[in-house]
VMD Tcl script that draws the C-alpha trace (Angstrom):
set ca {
  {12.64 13.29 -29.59}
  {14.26 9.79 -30.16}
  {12.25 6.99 -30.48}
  {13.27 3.64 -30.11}
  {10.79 0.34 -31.04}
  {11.74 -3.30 -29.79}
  {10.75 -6.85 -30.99}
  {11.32 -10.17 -29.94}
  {11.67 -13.01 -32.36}
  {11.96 -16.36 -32.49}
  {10.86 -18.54 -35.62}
  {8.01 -17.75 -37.59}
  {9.96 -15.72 -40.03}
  {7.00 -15.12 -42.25}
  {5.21 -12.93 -39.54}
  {8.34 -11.26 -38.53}
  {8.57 -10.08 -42.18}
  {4.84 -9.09 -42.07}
  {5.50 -6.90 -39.04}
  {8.44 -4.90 -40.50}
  {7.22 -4.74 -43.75}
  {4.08 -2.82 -42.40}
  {5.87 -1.09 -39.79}
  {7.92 0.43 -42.75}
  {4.84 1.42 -44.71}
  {2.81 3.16 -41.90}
  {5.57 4.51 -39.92}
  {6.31 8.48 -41.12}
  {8.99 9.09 -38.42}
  {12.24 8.29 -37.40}
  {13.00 5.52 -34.86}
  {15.58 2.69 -34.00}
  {14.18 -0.28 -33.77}
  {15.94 -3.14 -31.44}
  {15.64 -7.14 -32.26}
  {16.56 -9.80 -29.64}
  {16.72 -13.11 -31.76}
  {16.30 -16.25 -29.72}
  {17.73 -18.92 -31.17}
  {15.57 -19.02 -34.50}
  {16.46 -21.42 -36.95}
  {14.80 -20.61 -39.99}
  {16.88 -17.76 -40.94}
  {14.75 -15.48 -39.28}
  {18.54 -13.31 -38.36}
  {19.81 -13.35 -42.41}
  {16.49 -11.94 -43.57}
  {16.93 -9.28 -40.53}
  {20.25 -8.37 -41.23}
  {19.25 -7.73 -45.12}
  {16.52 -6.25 -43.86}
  {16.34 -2.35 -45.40}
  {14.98 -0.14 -42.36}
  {13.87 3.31 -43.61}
  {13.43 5.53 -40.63}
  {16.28 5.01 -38.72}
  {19.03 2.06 -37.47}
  {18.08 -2.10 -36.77}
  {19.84 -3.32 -34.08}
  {19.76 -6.83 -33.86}
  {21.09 -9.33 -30.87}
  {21.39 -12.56 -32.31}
  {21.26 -15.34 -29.29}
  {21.87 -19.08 -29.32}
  {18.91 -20.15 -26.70}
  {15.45 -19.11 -25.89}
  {15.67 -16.57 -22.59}
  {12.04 -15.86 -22.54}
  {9.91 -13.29 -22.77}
  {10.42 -11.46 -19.08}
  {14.23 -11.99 -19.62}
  {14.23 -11.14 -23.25}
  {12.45 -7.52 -22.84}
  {15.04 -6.74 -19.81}
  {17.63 -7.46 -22.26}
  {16.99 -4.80 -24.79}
  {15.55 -2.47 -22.24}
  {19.31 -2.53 -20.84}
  {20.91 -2.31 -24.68}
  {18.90 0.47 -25.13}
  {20.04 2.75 -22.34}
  {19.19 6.19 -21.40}
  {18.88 8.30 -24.78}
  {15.71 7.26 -25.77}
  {12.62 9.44 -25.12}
  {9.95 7.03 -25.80}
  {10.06 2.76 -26.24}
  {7.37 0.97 -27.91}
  {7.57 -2.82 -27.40}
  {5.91 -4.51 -30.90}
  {5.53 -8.05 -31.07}
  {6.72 -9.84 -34.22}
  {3.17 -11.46 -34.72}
  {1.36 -8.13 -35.86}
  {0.37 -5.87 -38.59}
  {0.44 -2.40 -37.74}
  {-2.71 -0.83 -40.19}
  {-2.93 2.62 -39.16}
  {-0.86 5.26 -41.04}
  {0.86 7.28 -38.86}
  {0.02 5.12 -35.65}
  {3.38 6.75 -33.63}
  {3.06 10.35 -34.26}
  {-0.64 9.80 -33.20}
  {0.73 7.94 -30.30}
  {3.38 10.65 -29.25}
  {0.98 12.99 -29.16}
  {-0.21 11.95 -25.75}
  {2.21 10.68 -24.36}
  {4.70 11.67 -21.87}
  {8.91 11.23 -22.54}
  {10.38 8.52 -20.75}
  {7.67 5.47 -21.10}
  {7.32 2.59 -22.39}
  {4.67 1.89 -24.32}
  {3.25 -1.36 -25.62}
  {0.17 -0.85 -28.19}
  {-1.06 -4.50 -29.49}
  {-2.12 -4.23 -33.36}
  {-3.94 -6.55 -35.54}
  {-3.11 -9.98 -34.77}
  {-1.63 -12.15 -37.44}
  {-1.84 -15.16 -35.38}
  {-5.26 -16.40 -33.09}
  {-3.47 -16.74 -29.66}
  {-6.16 -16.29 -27.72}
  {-5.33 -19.46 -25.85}
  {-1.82 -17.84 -25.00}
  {-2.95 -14.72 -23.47}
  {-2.66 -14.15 -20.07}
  {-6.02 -12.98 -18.91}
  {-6.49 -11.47 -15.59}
  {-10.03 -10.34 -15.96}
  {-13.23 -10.76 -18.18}
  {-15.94 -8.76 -18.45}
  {-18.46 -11.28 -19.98}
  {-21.56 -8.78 -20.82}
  {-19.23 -7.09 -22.80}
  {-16.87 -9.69 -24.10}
  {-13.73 -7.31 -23.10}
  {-11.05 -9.55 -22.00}
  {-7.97 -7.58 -19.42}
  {-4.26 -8.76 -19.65}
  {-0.88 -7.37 -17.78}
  {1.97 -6.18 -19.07}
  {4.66 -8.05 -18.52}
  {4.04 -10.67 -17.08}
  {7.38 -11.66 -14.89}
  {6.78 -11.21 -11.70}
  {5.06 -14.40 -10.19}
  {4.95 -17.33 -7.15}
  {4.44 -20.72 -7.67}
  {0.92 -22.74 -6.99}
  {1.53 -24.05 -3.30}
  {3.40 -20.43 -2.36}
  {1.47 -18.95 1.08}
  {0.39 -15.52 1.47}
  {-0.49 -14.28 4.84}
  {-3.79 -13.46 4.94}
  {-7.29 -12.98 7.11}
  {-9.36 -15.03 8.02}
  {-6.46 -17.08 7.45}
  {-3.40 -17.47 5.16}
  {-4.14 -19.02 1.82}
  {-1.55 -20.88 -0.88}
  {-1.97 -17.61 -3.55}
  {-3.43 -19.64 -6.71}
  {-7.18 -19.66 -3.41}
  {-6.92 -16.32 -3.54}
  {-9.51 -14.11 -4.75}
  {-10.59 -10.54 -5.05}
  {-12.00 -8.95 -2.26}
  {-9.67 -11.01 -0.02}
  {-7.79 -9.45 2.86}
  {-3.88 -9.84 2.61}
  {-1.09 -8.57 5.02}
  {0.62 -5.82 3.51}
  {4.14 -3.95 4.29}
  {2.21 -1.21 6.69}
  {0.87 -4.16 8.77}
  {-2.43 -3.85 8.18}
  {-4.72 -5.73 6.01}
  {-5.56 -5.00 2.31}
  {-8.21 -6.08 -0.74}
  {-6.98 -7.43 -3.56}
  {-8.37 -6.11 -6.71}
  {-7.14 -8.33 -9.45}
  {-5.18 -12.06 -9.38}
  {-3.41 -13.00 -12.34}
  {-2.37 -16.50 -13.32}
  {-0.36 -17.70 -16.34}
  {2.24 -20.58 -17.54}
  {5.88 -19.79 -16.79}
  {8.46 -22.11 -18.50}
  {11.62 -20.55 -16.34}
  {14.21 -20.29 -13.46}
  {12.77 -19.92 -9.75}
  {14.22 -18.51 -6.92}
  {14.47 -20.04 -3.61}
  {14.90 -18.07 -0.86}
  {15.77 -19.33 2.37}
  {15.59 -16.73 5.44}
  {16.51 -17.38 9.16}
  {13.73 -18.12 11.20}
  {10.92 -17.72 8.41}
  {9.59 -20.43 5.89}
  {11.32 -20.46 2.57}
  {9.69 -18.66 -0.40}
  {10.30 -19.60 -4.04}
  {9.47 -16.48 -7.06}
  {9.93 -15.95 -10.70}
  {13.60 -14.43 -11.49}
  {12.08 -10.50 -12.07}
  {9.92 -10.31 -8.98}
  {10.65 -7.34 -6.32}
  {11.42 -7.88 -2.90}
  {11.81 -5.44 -0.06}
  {15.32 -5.29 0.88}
  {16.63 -3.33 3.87}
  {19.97 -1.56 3.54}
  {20.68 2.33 3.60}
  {16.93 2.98 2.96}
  {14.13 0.17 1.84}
  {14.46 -0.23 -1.85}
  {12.85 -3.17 -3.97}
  {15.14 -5.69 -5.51}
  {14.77 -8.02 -7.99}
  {15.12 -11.53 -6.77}
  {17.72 -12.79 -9.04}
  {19.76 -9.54 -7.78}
  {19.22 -10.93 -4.05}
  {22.35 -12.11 -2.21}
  {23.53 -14.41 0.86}
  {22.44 -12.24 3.72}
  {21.04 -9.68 2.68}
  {18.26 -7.90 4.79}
  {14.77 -8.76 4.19}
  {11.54 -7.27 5.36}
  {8.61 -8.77 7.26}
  {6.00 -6.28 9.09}
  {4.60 -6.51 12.62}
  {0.65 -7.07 12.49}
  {-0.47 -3.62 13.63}
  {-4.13 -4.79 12.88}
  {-6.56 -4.46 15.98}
  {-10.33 -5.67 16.46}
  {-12.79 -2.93 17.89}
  {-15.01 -5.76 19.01}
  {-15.18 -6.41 22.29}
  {-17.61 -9.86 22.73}
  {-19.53 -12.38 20.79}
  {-23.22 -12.72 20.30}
  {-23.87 -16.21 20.11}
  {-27.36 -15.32 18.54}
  {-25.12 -15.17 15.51}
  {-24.20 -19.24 15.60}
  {-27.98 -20.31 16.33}
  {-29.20 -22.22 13.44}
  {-32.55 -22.48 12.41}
  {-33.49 -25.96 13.82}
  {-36.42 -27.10 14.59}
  {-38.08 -30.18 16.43}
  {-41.30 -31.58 15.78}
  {-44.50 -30.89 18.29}
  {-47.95 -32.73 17.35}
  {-50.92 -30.87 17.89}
  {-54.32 -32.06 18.83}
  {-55.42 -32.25 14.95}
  {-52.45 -34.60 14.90}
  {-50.40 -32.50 12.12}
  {-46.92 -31.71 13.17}
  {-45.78 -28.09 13.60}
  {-42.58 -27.33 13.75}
  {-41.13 -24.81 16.20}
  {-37.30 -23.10 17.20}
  {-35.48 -25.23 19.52}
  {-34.20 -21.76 21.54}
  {-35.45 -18.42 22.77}
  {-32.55 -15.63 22.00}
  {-33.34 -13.35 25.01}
  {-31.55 -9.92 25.55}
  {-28.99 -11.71 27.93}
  {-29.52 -15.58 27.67}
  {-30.37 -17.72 24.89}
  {-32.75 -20.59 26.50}
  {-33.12 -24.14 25.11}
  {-37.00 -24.83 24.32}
  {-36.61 -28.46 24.61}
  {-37.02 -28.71 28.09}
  {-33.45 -27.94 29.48}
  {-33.43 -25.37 32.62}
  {-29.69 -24.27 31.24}
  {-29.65 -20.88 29.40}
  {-26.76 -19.94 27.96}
  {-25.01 -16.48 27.59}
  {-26.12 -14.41 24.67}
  {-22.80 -12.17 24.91}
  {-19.48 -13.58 25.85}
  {-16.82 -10.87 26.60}
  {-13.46 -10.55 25.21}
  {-11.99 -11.17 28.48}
  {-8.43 -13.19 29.44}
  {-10.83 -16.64 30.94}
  {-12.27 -16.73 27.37}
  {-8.73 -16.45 25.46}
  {-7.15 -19.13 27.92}
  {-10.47 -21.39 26.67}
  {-9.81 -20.67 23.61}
  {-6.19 -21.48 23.65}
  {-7.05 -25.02 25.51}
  {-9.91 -25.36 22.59}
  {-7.14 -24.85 19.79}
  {-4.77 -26.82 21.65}
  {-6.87 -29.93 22.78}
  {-10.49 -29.42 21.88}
  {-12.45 -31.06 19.08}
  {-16.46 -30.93 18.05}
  {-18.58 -33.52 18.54}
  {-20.99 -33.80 15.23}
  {-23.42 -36.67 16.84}
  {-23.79 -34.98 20.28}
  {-23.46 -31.69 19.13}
  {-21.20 -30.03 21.68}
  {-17.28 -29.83 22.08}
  {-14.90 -32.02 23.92}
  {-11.41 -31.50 25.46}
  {-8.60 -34.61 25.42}
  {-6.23 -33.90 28.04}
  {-3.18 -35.77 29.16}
  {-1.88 -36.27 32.85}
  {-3.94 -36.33 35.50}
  {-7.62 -34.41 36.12}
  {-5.97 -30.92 37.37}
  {-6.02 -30.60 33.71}
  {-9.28 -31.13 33.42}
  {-10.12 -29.22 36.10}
  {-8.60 -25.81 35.12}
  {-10.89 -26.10 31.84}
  {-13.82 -26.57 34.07}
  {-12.80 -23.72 35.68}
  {-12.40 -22.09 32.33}
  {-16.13 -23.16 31.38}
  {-18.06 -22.06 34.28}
  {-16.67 -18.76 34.60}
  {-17.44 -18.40 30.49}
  {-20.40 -20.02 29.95}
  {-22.01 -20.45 33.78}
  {-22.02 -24.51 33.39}
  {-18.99 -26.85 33.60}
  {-18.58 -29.98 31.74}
  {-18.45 -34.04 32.77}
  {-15.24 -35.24 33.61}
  {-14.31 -38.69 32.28}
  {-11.32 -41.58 32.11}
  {-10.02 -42.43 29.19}
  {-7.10 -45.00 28.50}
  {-3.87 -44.06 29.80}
  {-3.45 -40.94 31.85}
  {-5.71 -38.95 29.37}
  {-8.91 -37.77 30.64}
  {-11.94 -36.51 28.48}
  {-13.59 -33.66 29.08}
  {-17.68 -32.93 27.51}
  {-19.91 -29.94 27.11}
  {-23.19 -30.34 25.51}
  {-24.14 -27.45 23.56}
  {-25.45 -27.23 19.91}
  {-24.68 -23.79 19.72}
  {-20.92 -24.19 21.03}
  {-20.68 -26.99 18.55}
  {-22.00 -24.13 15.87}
  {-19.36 -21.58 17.14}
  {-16.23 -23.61 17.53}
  {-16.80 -25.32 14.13}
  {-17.37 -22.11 12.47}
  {-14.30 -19.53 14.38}
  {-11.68 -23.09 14.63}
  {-12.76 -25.31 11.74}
  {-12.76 -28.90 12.57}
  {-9.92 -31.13 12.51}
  {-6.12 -31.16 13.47}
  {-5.08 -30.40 10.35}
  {-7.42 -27.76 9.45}
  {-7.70 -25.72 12.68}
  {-7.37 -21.82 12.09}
  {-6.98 -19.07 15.04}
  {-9.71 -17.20 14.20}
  {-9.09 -13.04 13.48}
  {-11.03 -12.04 16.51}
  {-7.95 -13.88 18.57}
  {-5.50 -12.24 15.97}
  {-6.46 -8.98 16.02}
  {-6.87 -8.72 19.89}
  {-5.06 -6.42 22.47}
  {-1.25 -8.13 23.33}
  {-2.71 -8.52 26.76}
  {-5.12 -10.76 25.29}
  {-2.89 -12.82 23.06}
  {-0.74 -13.16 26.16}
  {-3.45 -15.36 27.83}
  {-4.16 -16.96 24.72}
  {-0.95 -18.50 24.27}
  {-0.32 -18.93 27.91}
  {-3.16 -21.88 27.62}
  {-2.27 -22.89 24.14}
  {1.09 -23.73 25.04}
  {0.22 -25.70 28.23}
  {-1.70 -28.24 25.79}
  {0.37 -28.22 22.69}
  {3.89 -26.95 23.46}
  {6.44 -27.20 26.11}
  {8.62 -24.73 28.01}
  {12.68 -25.08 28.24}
  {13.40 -22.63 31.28}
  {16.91 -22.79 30.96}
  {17.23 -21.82 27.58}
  {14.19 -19.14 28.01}
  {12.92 -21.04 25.05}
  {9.16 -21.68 24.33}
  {8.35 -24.77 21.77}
  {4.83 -25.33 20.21}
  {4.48 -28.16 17.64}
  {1.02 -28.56 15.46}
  {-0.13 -30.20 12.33}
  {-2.00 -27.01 11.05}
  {-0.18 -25.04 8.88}
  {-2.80 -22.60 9.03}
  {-2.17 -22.24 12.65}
  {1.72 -21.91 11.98}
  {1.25 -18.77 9.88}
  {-1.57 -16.95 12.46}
  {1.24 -18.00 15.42}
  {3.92 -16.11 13.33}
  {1.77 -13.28 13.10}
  {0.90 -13.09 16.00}
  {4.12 -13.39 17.63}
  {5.21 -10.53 15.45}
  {2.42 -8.29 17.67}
  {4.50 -8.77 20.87}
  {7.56 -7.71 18.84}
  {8.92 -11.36 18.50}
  {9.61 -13.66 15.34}
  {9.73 -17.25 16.27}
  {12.20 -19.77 14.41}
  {10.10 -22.27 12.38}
  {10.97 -25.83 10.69}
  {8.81 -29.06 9.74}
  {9.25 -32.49 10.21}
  {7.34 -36.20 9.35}
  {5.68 -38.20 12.02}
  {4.37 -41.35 11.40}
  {0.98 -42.51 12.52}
  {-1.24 -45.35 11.92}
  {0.89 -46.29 8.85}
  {0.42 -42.94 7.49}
  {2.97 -39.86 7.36}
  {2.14 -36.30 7.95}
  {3.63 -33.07 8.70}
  {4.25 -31.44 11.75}
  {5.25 -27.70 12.70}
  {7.44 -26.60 15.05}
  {7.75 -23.31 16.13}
  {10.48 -22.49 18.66}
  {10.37 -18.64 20.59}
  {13.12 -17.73 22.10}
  {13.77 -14.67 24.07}
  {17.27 -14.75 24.75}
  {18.89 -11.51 22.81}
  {22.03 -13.14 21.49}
  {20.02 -16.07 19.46}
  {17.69 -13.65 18.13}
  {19.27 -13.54 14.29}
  {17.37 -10.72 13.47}
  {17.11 -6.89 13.25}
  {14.20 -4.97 14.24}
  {12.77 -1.16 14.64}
  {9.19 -0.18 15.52}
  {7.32 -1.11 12.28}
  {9.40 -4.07 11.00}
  {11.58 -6.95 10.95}
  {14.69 -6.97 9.09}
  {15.81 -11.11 8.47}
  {19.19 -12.06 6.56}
  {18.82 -14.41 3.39}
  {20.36 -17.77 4.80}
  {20.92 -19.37 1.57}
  {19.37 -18.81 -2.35}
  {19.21 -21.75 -4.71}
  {17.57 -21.89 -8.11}
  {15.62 -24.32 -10.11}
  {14.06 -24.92 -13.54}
  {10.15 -24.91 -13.50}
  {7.22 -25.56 -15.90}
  {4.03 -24.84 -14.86}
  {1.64 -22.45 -13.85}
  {2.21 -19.27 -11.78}
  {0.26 -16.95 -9.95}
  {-0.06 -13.09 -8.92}
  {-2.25 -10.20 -7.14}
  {-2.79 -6.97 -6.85}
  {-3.84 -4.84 -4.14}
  {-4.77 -1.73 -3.06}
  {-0.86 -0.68 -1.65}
  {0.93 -2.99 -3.90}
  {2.46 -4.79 -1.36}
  {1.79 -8.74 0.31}
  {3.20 -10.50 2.62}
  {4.55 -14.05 1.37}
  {5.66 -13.95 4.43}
  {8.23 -11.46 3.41}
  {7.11 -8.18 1.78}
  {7.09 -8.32 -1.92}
  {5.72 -5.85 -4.54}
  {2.20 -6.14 -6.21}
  {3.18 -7.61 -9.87}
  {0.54 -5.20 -11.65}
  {2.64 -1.81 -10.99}
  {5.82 -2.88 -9.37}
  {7.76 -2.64 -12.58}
  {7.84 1.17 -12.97}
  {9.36 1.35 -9.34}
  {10.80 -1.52 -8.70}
  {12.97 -0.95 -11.85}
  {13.37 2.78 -12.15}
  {16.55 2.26 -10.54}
  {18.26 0.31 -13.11}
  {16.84 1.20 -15.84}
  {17.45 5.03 -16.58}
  {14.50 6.35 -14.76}
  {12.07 4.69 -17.22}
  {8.61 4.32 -15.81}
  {7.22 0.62 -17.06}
  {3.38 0.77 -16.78}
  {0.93 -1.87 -16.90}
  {-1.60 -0.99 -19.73}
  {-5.08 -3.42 -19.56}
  {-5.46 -4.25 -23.40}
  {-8.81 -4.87 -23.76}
  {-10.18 -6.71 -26.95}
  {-12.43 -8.85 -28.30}
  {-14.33 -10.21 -31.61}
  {-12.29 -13.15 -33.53}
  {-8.58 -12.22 -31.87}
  {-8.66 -11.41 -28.54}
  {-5.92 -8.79 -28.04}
  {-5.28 -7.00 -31.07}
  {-8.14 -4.16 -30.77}
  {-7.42 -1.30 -28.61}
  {-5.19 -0.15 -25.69}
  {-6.06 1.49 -22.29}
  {-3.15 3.74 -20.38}
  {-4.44 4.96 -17.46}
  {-3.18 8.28 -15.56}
  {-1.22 6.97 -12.77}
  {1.55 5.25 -15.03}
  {1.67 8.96 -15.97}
  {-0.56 9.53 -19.43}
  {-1.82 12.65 -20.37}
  {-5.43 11.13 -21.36}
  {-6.66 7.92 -21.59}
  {-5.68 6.46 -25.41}
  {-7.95 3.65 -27.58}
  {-4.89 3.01 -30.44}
  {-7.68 1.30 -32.77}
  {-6.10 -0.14 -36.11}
  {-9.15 -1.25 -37.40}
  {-12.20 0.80 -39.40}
  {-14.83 -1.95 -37.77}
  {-13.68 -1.10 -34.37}
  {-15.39 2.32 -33.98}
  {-19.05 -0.03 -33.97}
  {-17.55 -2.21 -31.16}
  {-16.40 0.75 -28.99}
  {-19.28 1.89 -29.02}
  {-20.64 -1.25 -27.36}
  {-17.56 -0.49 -24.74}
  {-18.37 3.20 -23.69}
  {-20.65 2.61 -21.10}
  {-17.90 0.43 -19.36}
  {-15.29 3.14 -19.83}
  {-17.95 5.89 -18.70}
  {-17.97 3.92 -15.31}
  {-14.57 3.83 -14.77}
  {-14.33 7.68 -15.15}
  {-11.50 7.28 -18.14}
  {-11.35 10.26 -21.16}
  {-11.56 9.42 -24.15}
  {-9.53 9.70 -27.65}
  {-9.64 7.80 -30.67}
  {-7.36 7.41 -32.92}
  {-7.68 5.99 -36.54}
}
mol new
graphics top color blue
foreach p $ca { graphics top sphere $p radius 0.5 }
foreach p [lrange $ca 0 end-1] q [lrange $ca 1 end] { graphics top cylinder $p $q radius 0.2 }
display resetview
């Protein structure tokens, strides 16, 4: 069995020397071991090259510049190629204190893995790990692997209720995933990148920007994952079609009374208070001395969806009034059609008035519609959602939907076959591609600046257009396939951010791989068949990762492995076997 170890240095000769002097010492088998220099100017490569390696050869790639770590550890994976059995990644910060750590190791283990055990920490860097989880009672702190594979705060991930920039994501959120269907994530990750980013710009789809190493679904032959720095001009990407559907088939506005309450004075003259509405099994009735009851259950039916749509479009809450009011432009027929709209909905129609111009004003007094539309729309241009009940509804439904919601904040070009809708919710731009992508359509997308009382914000137009020749795109059943328009890179400092979920996939909006477990697929390709799992080191005490290791069985493991290389730590697993217990692992210690 050949063994190979790898280090990456940089400076600090004095704990580079610590590291190989006690690798030496505890080691009792042969192995290579593989150096990537970068840039170190203390003559961190002279004492390396003098350096007297007992168990096997030192291979050392001296560099002129800093490549970082991602970079760096793809470097001397490719140098080392295909013969080795097992890699062990060892940082040059450590002190390995456990004779005969590797065989122990290798005992376990599968061939082909990499491996990456942390040791006794020679430095306190607990400020520079990347920590992705923290189990407080416990004081266990969980870090990735590697740690390449990120987007940038700002980056948008398609998501229910509604998309979110990724660094507002948390877990237990719902994200779109390549099956197009929603999943939890189970872990976010966030950490400081000093590196290249990769913009990618795609034809009718918002540009995305990602960390060099991070996998994207490419479309050729057969679907295969793709680094983005390995992307090219035109190249096939993949976005799903939403194949989520609602089993709900009306609203109980029950749900969107609040528990208000006017005052009554009794004949002692102390003031009771008492619930402004009866919730009856078909009509919810106003107690304070209104003959209008409203409808407890409002059906998922297309005169709802076409209010809705003129609600998204044109509607707004009214927080003194408490009820909801439509602004319409040209003349009343407008105004009439939502009438229409409101009495076949809610069994009451709403006062027509004049406002300046040709608009005309529509109200509806309502507490609970003020409740509901605030809740399912949110309040304000800017910040206006399609709710997932609209979403996730039959195609027949979104139809009428979007039939309305066009009328009020879109136009038609006939001769072009062309359908244009302009908004200043993003929010509402990413639910409209999604739900465009139902009825088998991706809509062309770009932004632009209007000016407004002084001020400047954006606007988003999204253009459908069903002539076949200007479509720009591929499609089959399940997906889209969209050509790279252009790539461009840029230097960027700053924090970056990552999830996981339960099928490894997101949708950003293109599909890209889950950073926690992409590596050992997304790299198997090019790498000799290597599988590169992502261990959670857990530690604690005064350095946080230098304790113990945990390898789970899906990156392929015989047993779950603690690599302690400390005495004291058999006291302070016990404190962790509980925790373990509970996540149904097996354990082994080694000393």
């Amino acid at each position: 069995m050949k063994i190979a170890l790898f280090t990456l240095t940089k400076n600090r000769l004095y704990y580079t020397q610590q590291t190989l002097k006690s690798l030496n010492k505890k080691t009792k088998i042969p192995y290579d071991h593989f150096i990537l220099d970068q840039g170190s100017k203390d003559g961190t490569v002279k004492w390396l090259q003098d350096f007297s390696h007992k168990q096997g050869k030192i291979y050392i790639y001296p560099l002129s510049m800093n490549i970082g770590i991602n970079r760096g550890v793809n470097f001397i994976i490719d140098k080392i190629g295909k013969d080795y059995d097992i890699i062990v990644k060892i940082d040059n910060d450590v002190e390995i204190e456990t004779s005969g750590w590797l065989e122990k190791c290798i005992k376990v283990l599968n061939k082909k893995l990499l491996i990456s055990p942390y040791v006794k920490g020679l430095i306190d860097n607990r400020g520079g790990v990347n920590r992705y989880g923290y189990i407080k009672e416990l004081n266990i702190g969980l870090t990735s692997f590697i740690g390449g594979i990120c987007l940038p705060k700002g980056s948008n991930v398609l998501a229910t209720p509604e998309s979110k920039n990724i660094e507002k994501l948390k877990i237990g959120d719902k994200v779109l995933s390549s099956k197009g269907t929603y999943q939890k994530i189970i872990n976010t990750t966030k950490r400081y990148y000093n590196g290249r980013l990769i913009k990618i710009k795609c034809r009718n789809l918002p540009e995305l920007e990602l960390t060099l190493e991070h996998p994207v679904l490419v479309s050729g032959e057969e679907l295969k994952w793709v680094k983005a720095k390995d992307l090219r001009k035109n190249d096939l990407l993949v976005f799903p079609k939403l194949k989520s559907f609602t089993s709900i088939k009306k609203i109980d506005l029950a749900n969107y009374v609040k528990n208000s309450y006017y005052s009554k004075r009794s004949n002692n003259g102390k003031r009771t208070h008492m619930l402004k509405y009866k919730i009856g099994k078909k009509y919810i009735t106003s107690k304070n001395g209104s003959s209008y009851s409203l409808p407890r259950f409002i059906k998922f039916n297309e005169a709802f969806f076409r209010l809705c749509g003129w609600y998204l479009a044109e509607g707004s809450s009214m927080s003194k009034q408490k009820g909801i009011v439509f602004t319409l432009n040209g003349t009343s027929s407008e105004a009439e059609k939502v009438n229409i709209l409101l009495k076949s909905v809610f069994n009451k129609k709403g006062k027509v008035y004049k406002l300046t111009g040709n608009a005309v004003g529509l109200r509806f007094y309502s507490r609970i519609l003020y409740s509901f539309f605030n809740k399912e729309f949110r309040k304000g241009a800017r910040n206006k959602i399609i709710p997932p009940f609209i979403i996730n509804s039959s195609r027949k439904l979104l139809e009428s939907f979007l039939e309305s919601y066009i009328d009020g904040d879109g136009y038609r070009r006939k001769a072009k076959n062309e359908t244009v809708i302009v908004t200043a919710s993003e929010k509402i731009m990413w639910a409209l591609i999604m739900i465009y992508s139902k009825l088998n359509i991706i809509p062309s997308f770009y932004q632009r600046q209007v000016e407004l009382n002084g001020k400047k914000f954006k606007h988003y137009v999204i253009s459908v257009c069903i002539n076949k020749k200007r479509k720009g795109y591929f499609e089959n059943k399940d997906n889209f396939f969209i050509p790279i328009k252009n790539l461009e890179s840029r230097n960027y400092k700053g924090y970056v951010y990552n999830i996981e979920t339960e099928d490894n996939t997101y949708a950003a909006p293109i599909i890209i791989h889950n950073c926690m477990i992409g590596l050992r697929e997304a790299w198997q390709e090019d790498s000799g068949g290597w599988k590169f799992p992502t261990p959670r080191h857990a530690g604690g005490d005064k350095s946080f990762c230098n304790k113990l290791s945990l390898k789970g069985y899906k990156f392929g493991y015989k047993e779950d492995v603690f690599i302690l290389h400390q005495e004291t730590t058999i006291e302070q697993m016990k404190r962790y076997k509980d925790y373990f217990k509970l996540r149904k692992y097996e354990r082994k210690y080694i000393i």
